[in-house]
C-alpha angles and dihedrals in degrees: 000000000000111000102262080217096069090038090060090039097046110185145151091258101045086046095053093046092056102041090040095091096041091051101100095030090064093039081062089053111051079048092067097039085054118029093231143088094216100037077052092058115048080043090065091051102049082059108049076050088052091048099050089053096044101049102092083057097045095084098177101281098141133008117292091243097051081045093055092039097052086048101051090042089053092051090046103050076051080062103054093044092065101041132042117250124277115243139180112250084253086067089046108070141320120310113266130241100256094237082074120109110226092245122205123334120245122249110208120088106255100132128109102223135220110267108214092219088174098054082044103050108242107177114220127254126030125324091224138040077220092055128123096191133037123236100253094039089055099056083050104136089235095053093047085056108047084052087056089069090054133093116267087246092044086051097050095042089045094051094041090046109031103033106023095040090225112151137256097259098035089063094039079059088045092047092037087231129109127267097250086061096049089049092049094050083049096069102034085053095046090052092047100053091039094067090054096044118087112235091257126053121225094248095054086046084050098046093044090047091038116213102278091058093050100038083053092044093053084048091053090053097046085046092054091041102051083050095048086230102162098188091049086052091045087053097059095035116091103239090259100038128156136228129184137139102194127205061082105069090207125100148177137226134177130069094237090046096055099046089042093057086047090091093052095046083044099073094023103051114062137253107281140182124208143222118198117238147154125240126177086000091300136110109273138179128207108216116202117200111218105235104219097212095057097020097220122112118255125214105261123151128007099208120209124204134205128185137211103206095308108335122089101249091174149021114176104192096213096203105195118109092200085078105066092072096056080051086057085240129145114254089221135035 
């Protein structure tokens, strides 16, 4: 329970000391509630606003951390009502022939974004001995956005229940509903995400492959990449792999049709140099373009990877260099 105390001397000080550990916590999840980093976090900050306003009237009644939790859910289902889903470009429209240009990228903002959980400081494991998911199971790409389809409610209920272990009843307070209908959003939700997940999650493939391998597996593909060897790149992509790098809604699926297109990117793309990362509790690379007038490279895509047993079966390109700072990463090499 919160220190009646603080509660009674209620000060910035005292504030930022008990919020303090439940800080990225609650940035991860206002993430998963909303699909973006920086809806995340301007989320996080109107409640830690709200917070600060509400704590003389706090009085102890439930534990800091559901108080917190119950604040930051309710401003971001305000979120969504005033704004559409976010979505991949997979979820956007059909794949597209590989002969076809990317076009222009869009400019509203309908992407779900990369989440730097190292930078960040998501432990490992659940948050919770009642959890379904782990943490960084539960920032996956594949699991945001598979939140993203869901009610705002079923979203809410699904995250409270399933990744941060909290009950039935304390969601339906927090939700101001009954338990019955908690219960009842539960299992629609449940149905609904587990038709979008893969049967594995990326941290069992990771722990069954261990790091080097990945991590020699991810070199291998840049290598071929970077060659345009097809047969090298066929060799790595599942069969039905994936590539996409929203703000651009094409995509491409389809092992041969990624390594075919390789020559092409190849001389159109420019030279690059990467920095391994992580990004959503997946192997990630930071790609920087070399800019021939200053001849530095500039910070341009953050790729994420996801694996089906030892084969790539996805890379979303995520093109946005904003991005590199929140990943604690240079703008220029």
């Amino acid at each position: 329970m919160y220190p009646m105390a603080l509660v009674r001397d209620a000060n910035e000080t005292n504030f930022n000391q008990a919020v303090d550990e439940h800080r990225r916590e609650l940035h991860a999840h206002c993430y998963r509630m909303l699909g973006s980093l920086h809806d995340a976090e301007d989320a996080l900050q109107e409640t830690l606003l709200r917070a600060w306003r509400g704590m003389p009237d706090f009085g102890g009644r439930s534990s800091l951390r559901t108080w917190l939790y119950t604040i930051a859910t309710n401003v971001c289902m305000d979120v969504l009502g005033r704004r559409s889903r976010r979505v991949l470009p997979v979820d956007y429209g059909p794949s597209s022939a590989p002969t076809k240009a990317p076009g222009e990228p869009l400019i509203e903002s309908v992407w779900v974004e990369p989440y730097p959980d190292e930078a960040l400081g998501l432990p490992d494991g659940p948050a919770s001995p009642d959890a379904r998911y782990e943490q960084r199971e539960a920032v996956e790409l594949a699991f945001v956005a598979a939140l993203q389809h869901l009610p705002a409610t079923q979203r809410a209920v699904l995250i409270l229940r399933e990744v941060l272990g909290f009950s039935a009843r304390e969601v339906a307070e927090s939700l101001d509903t009954t338990v019955a209908s908690v219960n009842s959003a539960l299992q629609r939700a449940r149905r609904a995400v587990r038709e979008r997940l893969p049967e594995r999650s990326q941290q069992e493939t990771r722990r069954s492959l261990g790091d080097e391998r990945m991590r020699a597996l991810i070199e291998a593909y840049l290598d071929a990449w970077q060659r345009a060897d097809i047969d090298a790149l066929r060799a790595l992509l599942a069969e039905d792999a994936v590539f996409s790098m929203p703000p651009w809604p094409i995509w491409w699926q389809g092992g041969e049709t990624i390594a075919g297109f390789s020559p092409t990117a190849a001389k159109v793309c420019p030279r690059t140099r990467k920095i391994t990362t992580t990004a959503n509790g997946q192997p990630a690379v930071a790609s920087y373009g070399l800019d021939p007038e200053s001849g530095r490279y500039t910070a341009l895509a953050i790729d994420v990877f996801t694996f089906e047993g030892d084969a790539i079966k996805e890379i979303t390109a995520f093109v946005n260099p904003e991005m590199f700072e929140r990943f604690g990463l240079p703008a220029e090499l």
